[in-house]
N, CA and C atoms as a LAMMPS dump frame, in Angstrom:
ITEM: TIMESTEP
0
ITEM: NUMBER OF ATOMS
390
ITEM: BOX BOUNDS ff ff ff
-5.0000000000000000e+02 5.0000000000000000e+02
-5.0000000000000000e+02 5.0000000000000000e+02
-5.0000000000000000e+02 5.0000000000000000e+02
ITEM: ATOMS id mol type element x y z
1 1 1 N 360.258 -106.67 -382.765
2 1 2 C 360.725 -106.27 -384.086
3 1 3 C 361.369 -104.891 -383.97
4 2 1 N 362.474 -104.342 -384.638
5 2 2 C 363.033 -103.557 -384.424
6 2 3 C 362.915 -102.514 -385.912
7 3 1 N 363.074 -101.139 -385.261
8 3 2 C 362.982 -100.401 -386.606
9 3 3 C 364.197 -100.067 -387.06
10 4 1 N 365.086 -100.925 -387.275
11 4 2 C 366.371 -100.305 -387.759
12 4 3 C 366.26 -100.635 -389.098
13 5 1 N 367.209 -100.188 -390.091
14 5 2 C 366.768 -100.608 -391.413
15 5 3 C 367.641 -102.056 -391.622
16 6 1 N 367.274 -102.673 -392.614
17 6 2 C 367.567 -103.874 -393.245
18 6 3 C 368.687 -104.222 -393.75
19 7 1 N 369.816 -104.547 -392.702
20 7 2 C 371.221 -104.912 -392.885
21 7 3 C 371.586 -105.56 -394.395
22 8 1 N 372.642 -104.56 -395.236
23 8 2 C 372.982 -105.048 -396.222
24 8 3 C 373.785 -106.941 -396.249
25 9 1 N 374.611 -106.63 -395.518
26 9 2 C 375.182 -107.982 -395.165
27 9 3 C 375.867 -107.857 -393.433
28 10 1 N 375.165 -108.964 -393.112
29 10 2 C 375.477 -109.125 -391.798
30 10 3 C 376.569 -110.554 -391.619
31 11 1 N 377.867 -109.975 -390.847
32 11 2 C 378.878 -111.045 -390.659
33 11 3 C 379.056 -111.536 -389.285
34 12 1 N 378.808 -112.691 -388.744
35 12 2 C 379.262 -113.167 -387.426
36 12 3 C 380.206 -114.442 -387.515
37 13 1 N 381.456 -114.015 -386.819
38 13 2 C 382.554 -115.052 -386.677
39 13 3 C 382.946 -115.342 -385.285
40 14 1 N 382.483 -116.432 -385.242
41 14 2 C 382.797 -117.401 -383.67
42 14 3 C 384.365 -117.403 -383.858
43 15 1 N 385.115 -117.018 -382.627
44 15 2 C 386.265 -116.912 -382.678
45 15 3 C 387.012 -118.188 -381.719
46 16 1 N 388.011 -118.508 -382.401
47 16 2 C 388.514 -119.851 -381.264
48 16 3 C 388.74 -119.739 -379.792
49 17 1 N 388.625 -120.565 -379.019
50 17 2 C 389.078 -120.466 -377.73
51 17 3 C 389.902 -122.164 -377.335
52 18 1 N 390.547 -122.234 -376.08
53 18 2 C 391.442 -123.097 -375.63
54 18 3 C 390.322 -124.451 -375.862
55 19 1 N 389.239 -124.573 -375.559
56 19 2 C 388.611 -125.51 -375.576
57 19 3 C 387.806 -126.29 -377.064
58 20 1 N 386.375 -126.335 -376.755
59 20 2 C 385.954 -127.075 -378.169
60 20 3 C 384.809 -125.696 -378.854
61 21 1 N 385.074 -124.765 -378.664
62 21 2 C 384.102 -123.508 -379.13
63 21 3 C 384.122 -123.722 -380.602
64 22 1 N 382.823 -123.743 -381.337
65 22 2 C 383.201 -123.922 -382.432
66 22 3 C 383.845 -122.511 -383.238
67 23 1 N 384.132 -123.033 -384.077
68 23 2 C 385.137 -121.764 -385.037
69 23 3 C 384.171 -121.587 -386.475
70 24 1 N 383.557 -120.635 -387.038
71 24 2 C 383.333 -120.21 -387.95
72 24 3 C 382.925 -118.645 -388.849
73 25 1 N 382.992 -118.189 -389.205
74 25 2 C 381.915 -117.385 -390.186
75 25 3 C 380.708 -117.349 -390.962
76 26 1 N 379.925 -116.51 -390.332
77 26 2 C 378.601 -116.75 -391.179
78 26 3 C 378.193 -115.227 -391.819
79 27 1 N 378.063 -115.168 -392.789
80 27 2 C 377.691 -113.956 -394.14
81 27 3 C 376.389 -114.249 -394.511
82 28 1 N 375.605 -113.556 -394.311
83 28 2 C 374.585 -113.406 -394.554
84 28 3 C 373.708 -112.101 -395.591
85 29 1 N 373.304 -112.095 -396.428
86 29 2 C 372.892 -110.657 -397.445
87 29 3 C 371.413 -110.697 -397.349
88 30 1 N 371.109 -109.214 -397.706
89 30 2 C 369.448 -109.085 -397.633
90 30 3 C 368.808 -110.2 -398.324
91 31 1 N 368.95 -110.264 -399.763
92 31 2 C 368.701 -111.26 -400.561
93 31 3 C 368.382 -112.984 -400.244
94 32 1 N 369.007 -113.021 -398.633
95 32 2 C 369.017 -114.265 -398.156
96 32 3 C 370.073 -115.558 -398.519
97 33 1 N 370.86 -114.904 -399.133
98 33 2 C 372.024 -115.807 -399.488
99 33 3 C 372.986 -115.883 -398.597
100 34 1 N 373.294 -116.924 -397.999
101 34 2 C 374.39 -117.397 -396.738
102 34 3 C 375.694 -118.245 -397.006
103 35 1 N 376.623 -117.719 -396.788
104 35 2 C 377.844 -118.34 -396.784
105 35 3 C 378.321 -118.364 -395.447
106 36 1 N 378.509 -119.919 -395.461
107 36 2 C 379.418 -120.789 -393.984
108 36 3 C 380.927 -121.206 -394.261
109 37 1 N 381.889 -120.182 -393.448
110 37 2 C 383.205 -120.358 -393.787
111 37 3 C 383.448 -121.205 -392.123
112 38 1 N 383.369 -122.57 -392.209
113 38 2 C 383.567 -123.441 -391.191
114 38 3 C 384.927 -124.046 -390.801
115 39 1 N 385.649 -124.032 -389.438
116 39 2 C 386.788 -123.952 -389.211
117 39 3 C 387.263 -125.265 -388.792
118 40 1 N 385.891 -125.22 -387.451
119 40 2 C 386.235 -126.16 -386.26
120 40 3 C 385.02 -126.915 -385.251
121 41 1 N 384.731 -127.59 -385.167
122 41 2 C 384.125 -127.822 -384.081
123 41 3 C 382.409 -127.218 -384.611
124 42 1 N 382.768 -127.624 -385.759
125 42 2 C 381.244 -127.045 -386.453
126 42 3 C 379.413 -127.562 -386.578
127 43 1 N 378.425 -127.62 -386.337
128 43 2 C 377.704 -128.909 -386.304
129 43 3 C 377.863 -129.565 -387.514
130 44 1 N 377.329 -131.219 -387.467
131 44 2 C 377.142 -131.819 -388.609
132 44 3 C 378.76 -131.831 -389.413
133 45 1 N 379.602 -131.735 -387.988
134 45 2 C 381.207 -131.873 -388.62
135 45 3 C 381.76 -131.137 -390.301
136 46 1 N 380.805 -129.772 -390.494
137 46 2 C 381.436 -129.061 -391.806
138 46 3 C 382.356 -128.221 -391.304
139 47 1 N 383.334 -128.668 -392.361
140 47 2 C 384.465 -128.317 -392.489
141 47 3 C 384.872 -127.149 -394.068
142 48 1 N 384.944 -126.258 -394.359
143 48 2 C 385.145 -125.553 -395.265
144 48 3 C 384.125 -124.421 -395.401
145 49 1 N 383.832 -123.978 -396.964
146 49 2 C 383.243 -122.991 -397.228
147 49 3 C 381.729 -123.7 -397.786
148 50 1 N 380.918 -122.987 -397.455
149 50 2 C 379.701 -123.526 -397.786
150 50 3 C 378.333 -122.365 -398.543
151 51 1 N 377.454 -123.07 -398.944
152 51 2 C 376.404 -121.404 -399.281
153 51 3 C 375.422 -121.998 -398.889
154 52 1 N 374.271 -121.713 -398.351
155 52 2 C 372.788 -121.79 -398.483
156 52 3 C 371.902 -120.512 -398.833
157 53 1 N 370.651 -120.992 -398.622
158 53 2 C 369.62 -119.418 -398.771
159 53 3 C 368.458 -119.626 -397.678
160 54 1 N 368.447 -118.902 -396.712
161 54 2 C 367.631 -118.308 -396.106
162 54 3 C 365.922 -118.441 -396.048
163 55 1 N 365.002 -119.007 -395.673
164 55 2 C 363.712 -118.663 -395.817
165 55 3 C 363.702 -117.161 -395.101
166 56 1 N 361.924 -116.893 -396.021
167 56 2 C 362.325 -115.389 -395.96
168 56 3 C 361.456 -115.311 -394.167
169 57 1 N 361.358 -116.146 -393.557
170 57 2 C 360.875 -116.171 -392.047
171 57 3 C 362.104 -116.128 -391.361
172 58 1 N 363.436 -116.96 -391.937
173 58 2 C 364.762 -117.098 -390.84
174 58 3 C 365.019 -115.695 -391.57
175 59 1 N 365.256 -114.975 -392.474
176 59 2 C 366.169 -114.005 -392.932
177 59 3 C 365.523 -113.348 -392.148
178 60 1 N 363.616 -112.776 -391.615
179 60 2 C 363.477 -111.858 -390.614
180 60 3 C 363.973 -111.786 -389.5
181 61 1 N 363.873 -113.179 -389.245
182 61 2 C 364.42 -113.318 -387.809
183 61 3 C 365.765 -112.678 -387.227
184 62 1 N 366.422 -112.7 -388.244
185 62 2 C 367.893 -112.233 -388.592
186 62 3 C 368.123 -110.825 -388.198
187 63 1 N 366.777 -110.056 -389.18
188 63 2 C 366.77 -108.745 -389.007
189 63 3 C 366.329 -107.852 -388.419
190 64 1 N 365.498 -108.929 -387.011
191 64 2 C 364.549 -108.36 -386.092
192 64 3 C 365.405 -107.589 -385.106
193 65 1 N 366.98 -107.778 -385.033
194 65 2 C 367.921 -107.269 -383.797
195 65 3 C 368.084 -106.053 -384.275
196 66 1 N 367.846 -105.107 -383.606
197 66 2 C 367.721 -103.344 -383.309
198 66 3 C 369.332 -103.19 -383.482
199 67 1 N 370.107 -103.443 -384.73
200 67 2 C 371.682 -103.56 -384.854
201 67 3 C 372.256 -101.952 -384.159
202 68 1 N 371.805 -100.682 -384.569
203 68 2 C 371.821 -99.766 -384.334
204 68 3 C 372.031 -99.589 -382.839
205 69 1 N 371.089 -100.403 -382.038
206 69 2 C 370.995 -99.759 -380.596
207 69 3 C 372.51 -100.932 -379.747
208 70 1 N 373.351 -101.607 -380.401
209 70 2 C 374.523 -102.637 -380.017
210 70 3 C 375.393 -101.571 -379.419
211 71 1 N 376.041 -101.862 -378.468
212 71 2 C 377.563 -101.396 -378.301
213 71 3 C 378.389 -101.925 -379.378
214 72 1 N 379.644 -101.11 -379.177
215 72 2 C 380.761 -101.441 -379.822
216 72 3 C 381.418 -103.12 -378.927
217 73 1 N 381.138 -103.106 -377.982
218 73 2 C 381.769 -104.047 -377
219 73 3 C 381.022 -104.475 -375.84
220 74 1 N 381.103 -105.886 -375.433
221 74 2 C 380.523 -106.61 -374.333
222 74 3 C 381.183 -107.607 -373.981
223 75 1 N 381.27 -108.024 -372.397
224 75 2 C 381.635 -108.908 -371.942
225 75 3 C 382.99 -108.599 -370.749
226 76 1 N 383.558 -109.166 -369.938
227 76 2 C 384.417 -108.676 -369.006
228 76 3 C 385.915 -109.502 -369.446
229 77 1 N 386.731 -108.397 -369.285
230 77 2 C 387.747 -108.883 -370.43
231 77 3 C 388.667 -109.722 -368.961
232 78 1 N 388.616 -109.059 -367.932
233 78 2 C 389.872 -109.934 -367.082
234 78 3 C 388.969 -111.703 -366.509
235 79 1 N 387.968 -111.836 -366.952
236 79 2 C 388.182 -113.407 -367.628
237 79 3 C 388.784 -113.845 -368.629
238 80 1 N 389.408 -115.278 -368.325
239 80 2 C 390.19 -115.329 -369.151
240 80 3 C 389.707 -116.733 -369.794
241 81 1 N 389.966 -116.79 -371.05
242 81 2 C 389.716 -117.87 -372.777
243 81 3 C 387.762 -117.857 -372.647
244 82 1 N 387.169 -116.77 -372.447
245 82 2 C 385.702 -116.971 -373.142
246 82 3 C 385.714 -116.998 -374.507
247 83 1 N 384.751 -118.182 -374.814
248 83 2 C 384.502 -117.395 -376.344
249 83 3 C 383.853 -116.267 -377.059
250 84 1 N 384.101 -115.993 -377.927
251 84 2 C 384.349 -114.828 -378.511
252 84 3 C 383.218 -114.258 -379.622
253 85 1 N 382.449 -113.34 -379.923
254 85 2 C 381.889 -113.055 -381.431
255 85 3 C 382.017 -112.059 -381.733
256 86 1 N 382.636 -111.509 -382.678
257 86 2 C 382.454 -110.378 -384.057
258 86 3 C 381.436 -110.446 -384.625
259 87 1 N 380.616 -109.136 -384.67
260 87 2 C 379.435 -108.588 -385.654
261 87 3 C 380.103 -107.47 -386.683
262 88 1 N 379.656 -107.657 -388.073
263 88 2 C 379.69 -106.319 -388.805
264 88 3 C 378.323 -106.554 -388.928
265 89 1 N 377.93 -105.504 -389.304
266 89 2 C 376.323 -105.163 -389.815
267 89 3 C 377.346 -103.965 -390.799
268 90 1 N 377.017 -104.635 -392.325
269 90 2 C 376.735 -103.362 -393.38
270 90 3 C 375.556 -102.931 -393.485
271 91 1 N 374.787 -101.646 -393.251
272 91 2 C 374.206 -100.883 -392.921
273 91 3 C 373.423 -99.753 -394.459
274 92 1 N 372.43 -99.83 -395.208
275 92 2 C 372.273 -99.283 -396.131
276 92 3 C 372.726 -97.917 -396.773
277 93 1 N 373.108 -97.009 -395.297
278 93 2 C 373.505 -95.982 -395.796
279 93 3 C 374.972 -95.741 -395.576
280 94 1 N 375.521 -96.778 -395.985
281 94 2 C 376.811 -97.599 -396.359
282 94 3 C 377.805 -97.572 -395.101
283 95 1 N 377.022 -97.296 -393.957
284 95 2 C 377.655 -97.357 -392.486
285 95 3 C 378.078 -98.836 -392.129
286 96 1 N 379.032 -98.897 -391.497
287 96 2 C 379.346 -100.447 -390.997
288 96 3 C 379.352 -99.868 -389.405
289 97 1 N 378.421 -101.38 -388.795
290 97 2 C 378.563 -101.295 -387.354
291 97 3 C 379.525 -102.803 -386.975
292 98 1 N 380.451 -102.195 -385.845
293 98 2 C 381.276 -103.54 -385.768
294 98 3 C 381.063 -104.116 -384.13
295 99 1 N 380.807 -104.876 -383.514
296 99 2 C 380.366 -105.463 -382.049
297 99 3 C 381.302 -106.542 -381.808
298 100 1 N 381.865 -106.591 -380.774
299 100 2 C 383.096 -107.922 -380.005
300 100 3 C 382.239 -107.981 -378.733
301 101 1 N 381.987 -109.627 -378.889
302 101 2 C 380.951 -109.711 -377.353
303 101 3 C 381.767 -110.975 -377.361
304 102 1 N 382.406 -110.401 -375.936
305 102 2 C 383.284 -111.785 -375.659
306 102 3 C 382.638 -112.217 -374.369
307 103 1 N 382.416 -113.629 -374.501
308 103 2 C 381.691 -114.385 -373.202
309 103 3 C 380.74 -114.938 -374.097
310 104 1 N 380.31 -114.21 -375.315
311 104 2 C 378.636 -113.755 -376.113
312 104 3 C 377.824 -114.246 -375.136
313 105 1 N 377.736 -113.254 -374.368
314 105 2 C 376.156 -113.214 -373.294
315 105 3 C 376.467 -111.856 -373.487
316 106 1 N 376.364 -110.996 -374.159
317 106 2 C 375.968 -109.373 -374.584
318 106 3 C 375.066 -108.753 -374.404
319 107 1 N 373.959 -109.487 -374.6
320 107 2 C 372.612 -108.835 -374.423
321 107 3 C 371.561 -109.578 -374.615
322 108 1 N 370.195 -109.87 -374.191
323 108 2 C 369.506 -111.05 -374.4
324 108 3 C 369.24 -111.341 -376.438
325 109 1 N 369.129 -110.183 -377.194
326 109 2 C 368.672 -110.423 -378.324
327 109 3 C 370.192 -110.87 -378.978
328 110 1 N 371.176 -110.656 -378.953
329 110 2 C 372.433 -111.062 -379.428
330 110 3 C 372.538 -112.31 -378.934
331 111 1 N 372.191 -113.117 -377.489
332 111 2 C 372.314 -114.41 -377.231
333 111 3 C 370.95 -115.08 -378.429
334 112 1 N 369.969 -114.629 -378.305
335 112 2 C 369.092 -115.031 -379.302
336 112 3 C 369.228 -115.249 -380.81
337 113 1 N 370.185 -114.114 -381.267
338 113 2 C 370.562 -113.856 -382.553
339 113 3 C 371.527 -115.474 -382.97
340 114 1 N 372.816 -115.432 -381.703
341 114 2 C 373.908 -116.686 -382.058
342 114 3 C 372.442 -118.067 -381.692
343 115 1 N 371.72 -118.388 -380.783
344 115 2 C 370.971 -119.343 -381.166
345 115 3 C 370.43 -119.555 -382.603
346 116 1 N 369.673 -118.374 -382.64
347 116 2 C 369.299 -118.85 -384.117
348 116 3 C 369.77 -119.202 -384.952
349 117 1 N 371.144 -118.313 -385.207
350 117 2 C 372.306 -118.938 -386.618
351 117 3 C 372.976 -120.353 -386.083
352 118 1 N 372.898 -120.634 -385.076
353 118 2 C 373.289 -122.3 -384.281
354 118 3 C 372.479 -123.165 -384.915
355 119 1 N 371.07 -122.85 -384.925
356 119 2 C 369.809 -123.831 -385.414
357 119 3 C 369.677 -123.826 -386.908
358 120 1 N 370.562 -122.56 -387.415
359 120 2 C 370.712 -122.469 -389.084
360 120 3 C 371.608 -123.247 -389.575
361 121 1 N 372.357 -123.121 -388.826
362 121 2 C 373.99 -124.615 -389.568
363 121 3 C 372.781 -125.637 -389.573
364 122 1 N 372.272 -126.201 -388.373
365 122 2 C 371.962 -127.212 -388.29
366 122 3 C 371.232 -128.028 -389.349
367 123 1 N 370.403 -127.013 -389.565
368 123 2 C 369.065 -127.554 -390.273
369 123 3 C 369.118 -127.45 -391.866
370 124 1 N 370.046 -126.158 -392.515
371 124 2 C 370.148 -125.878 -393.65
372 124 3 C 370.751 -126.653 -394.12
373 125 1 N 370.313 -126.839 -395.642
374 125 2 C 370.711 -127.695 -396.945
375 125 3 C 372.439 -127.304 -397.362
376 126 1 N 373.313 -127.348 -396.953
377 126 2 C 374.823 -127.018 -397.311
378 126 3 C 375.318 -127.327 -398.683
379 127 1 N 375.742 -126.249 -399.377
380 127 2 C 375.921 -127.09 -400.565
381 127 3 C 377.995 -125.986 -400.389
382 128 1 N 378.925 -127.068 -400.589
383 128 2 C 379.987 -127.078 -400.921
384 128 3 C 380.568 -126.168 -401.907
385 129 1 N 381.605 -125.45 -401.416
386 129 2 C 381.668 -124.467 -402.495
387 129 3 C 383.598 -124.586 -402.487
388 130 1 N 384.107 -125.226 -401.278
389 130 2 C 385.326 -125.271 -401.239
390 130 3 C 385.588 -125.939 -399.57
């Protein structure tokens, strides 16, 4: 568990690559409210904008990553078509932290972090918003 404080809204967007990587955005707020802006290659084949809410056990889980202690950047750039992730963390004292982990093997709790939101498409109730 990490002592950083409690990310206002945390954004991660899987970025495309040449192959079948999936493509999306996931928004997430303290409150536990989640929006899935789904591109490509998404589980359970969603396609569009979506919302769910969070149990308040997955929203910890969420907030257990020490956002504070991230680089700005990870991964070795003269490989070439890895896939890709963007982090913002809005930050309470209205700081934004921004992270590009291309390969996303960044760090063991950031590979942990994209599992978990992997097992969150999966399992969450999707309700259609566009």
């Amino acid at each position: 568990m990490s002592n950083s404080p409690i990310a206002e809204t945390i954004t991660l967007t899987k970025n495309p690559c040449f192959g079948s990587c999936p493509v999306y955005t996931v928004e997430i707020r303290k409150n536990g409210n989640i929006q899935l802006d789904a591109k490509n290659n998404v589980k359970n084949n969603l396609k569009g904008v979506y919302t769910s809410t969070l149990s308040k056990e997955d929203l910890n889980s969420v907030n257990a990553l020490d956002f504070t202690s991230l680089k700005d950047s990870y991964g070795n750039r003269e490989v070439s078509d890895l896939p890709s992730t963007d982090i913002e963390i809005q930050l309470p004292d209205g700081k934004t932290k921004k992270v590009n982990d291309y390969g996303n093997h960044g760090s063991p709790e950031l590979e942990k972090l994209y599992q978990h939101i992997d097992i969150l498409i999966g399992k969450l109730h999707w309700e259609k918003v566009k």
